[in-house]
PyMOL Python script that loads the backbone (N, CA, C, O; Angstrom):
from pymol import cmd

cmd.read_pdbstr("""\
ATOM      1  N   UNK A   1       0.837  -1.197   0.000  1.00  0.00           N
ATOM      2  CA  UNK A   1       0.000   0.000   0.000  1.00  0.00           C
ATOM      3  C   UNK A   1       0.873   1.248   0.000  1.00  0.00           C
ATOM      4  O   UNK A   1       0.719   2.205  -0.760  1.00  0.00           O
ATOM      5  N   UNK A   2       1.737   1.137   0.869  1.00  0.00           N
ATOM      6  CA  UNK A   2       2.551   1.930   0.584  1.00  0.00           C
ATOM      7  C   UNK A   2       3.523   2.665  -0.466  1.00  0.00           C
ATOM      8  O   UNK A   2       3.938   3.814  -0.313  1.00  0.00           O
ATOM      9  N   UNK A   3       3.861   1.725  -1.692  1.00  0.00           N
ATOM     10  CA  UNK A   3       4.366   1.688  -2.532  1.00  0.00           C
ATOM     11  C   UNK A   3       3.772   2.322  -3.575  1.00  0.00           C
ATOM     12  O   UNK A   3       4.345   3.154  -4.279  1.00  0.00           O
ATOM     13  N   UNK A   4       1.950   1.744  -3.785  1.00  0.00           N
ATOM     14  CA  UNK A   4       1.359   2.606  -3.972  1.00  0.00           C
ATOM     15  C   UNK A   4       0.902   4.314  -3.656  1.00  0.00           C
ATOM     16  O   UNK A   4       0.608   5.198  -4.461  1.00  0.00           O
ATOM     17  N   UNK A   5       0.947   4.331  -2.838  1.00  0.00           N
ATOM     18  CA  UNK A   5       1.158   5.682  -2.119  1.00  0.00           C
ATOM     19  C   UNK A   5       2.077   6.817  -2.731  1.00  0.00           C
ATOM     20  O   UNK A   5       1.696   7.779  -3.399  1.00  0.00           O
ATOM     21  N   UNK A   6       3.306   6.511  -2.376  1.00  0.00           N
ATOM     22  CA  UNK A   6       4.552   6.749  -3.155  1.00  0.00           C
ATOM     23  C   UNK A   6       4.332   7.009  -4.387  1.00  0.00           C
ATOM     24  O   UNK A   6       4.562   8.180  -4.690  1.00  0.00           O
ATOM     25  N   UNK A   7       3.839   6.103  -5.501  1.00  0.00           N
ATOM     26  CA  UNK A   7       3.639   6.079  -7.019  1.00  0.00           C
ATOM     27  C   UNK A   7       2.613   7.383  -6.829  1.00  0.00           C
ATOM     28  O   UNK A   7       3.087   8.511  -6.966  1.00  0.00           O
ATOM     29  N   UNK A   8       1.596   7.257  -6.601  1.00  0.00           N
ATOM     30  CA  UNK A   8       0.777   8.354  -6.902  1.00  0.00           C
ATOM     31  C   UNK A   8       1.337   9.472  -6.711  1.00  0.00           C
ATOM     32  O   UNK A   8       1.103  10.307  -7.585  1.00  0.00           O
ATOM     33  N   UNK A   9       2.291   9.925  -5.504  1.00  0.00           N
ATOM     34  CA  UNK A   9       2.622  10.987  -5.322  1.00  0.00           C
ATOM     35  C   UNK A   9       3.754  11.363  -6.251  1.00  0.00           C
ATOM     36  O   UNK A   9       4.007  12.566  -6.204  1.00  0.00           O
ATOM     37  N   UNK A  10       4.630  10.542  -7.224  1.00  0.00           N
ATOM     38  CA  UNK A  10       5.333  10.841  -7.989  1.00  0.00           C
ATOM     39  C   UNK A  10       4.689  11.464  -9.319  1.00  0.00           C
ATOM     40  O   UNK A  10       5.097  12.351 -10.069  1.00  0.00           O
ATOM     41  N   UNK A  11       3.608  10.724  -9.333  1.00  0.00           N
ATOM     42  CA  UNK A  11       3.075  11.248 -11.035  1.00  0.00           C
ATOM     43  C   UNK A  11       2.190  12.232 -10.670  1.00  0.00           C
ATOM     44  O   UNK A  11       1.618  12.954 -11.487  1.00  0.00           O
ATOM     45  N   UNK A  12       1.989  12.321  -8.923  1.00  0.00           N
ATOM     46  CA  UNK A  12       1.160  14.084  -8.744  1.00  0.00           C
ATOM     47  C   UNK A  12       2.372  15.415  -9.124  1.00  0.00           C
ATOM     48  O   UNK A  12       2.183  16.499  -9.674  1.00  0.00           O
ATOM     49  N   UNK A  13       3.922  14.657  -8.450  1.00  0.00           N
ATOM     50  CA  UNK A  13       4.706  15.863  -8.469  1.00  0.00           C
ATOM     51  C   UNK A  13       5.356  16.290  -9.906  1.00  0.00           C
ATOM     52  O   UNK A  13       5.780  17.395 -10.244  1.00  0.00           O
ATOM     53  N   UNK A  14       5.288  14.760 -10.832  1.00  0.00           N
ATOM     54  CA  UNK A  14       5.397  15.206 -12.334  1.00  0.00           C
ATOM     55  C   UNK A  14       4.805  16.093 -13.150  1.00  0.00           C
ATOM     56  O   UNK A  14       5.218  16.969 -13.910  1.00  0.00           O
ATOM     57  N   UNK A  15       3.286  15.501 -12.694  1.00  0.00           N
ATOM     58  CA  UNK A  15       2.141  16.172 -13.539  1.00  0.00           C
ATOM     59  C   UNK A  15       2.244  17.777 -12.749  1.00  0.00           C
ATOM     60  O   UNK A  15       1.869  18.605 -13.579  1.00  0.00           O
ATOM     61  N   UNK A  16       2.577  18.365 -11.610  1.00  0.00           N
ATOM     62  CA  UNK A  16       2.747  19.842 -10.835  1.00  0.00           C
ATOM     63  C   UNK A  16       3.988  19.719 -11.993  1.00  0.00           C
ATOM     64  O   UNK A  16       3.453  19.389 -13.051  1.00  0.00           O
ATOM     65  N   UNK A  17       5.174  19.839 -12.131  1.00  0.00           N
ATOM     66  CA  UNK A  17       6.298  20.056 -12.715  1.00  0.00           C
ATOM     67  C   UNK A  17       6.232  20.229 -13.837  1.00  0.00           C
ATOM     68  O   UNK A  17       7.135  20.950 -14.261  1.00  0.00           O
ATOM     69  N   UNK A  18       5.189  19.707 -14.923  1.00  0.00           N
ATOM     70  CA  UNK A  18       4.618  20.059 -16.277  1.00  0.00           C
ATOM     71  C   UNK A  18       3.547  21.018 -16.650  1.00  0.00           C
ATOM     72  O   UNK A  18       3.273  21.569 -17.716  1.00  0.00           O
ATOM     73  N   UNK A  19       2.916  21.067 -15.231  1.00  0.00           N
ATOM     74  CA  UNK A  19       2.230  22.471 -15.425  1.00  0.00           C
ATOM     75  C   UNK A  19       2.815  23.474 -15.088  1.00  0.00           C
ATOM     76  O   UNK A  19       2.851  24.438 -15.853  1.00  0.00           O
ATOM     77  N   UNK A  20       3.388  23.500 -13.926  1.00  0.00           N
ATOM     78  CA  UNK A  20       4.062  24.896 -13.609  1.00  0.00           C
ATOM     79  C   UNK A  20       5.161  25.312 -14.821  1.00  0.00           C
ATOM     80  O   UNK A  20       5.328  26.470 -15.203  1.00  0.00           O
ATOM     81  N   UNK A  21       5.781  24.293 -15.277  1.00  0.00           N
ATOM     82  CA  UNK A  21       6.639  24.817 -16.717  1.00  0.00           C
ATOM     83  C   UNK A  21       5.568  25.534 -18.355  1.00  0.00           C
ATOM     84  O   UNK A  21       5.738  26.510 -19.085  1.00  0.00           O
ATOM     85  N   UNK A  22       4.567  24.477 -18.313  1.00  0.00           N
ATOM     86  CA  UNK A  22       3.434  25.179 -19.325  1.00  0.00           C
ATOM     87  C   UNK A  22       2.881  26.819 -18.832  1.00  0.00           C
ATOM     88  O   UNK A  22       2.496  27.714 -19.584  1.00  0.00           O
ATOM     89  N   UNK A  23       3.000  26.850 -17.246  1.00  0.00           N
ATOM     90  CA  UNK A  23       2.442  28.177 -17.122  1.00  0.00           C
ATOM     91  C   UNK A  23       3.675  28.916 -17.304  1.00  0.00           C
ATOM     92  O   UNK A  23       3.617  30.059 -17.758  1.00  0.00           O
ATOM     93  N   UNK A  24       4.944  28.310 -16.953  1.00  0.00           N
ATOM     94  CA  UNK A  24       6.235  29.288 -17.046  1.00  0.00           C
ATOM     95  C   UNK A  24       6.455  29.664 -18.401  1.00  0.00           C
ATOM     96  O   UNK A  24       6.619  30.860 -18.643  1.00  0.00           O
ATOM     97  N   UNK A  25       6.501  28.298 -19.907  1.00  0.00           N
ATOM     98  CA  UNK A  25       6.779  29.141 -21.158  1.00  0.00           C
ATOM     99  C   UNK A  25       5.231  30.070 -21.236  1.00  0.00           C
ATOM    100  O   UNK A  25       5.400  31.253 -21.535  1.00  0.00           O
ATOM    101  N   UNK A  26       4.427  29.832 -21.104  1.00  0.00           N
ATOM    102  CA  UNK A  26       3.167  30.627 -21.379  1.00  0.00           C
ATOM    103  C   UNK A  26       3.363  32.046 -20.646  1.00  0.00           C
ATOM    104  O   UNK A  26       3.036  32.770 -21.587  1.00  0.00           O
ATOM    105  N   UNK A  27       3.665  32.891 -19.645  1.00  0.00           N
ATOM    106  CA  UNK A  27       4.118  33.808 -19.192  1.00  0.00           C
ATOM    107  C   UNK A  27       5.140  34.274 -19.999  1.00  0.00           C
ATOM    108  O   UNK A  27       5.235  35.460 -20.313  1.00  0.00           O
ATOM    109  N   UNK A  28       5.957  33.358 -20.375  1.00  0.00           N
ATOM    110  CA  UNK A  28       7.295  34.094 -20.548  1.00  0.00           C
ATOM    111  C   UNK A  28       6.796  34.680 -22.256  1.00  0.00           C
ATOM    112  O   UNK A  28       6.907  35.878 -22.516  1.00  0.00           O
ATOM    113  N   UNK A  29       6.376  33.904 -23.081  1.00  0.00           N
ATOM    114  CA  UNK A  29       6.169  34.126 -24.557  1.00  0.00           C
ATOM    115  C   UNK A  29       5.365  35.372 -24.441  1.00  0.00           C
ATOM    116  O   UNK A  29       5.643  36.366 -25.112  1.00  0.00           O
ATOM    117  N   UNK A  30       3.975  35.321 -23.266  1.00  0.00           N
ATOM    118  CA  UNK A  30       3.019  36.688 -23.305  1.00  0.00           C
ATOM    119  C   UNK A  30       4.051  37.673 -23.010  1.00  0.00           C
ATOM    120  O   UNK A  30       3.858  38.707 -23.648  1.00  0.00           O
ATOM    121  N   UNK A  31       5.258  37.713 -22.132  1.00  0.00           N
ATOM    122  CA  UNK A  31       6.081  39.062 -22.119  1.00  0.00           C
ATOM    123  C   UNK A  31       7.350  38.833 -23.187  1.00  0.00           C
ATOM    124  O   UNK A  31       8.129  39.713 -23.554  1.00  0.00           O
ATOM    125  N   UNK A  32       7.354  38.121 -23.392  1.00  0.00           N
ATOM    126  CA  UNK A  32       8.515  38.156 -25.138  1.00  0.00           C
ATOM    127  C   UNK A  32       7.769  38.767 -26.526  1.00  0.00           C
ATOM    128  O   UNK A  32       8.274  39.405 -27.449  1.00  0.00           O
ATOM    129  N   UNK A  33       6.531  38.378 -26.343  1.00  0.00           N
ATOM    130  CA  UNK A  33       6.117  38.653 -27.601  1.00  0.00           C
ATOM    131  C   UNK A  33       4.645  39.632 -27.494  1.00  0.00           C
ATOM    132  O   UNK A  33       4.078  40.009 -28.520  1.00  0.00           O
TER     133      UNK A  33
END
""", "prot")
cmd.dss("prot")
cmd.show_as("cartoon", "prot")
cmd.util.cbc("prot")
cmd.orient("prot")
């Protein structure tokens, strides 16, 4: 159960790490361009 546990929380902190970068190029292009 635990292991499970673990797993979920990895592909929660992936899936945070791919959005916060989509919101980072998305910010950055609205002030580049």
């Amino acid at each position: 159960m635990k292991t499970f546990y673990i797993r979920s929380l990895h592909w929660l902190a992936m899936l945070g790490f791919l959005l916060l970068g989509a919101a980072v190029s998305a910010s950055l292009g609205a002030l580049l361009g």
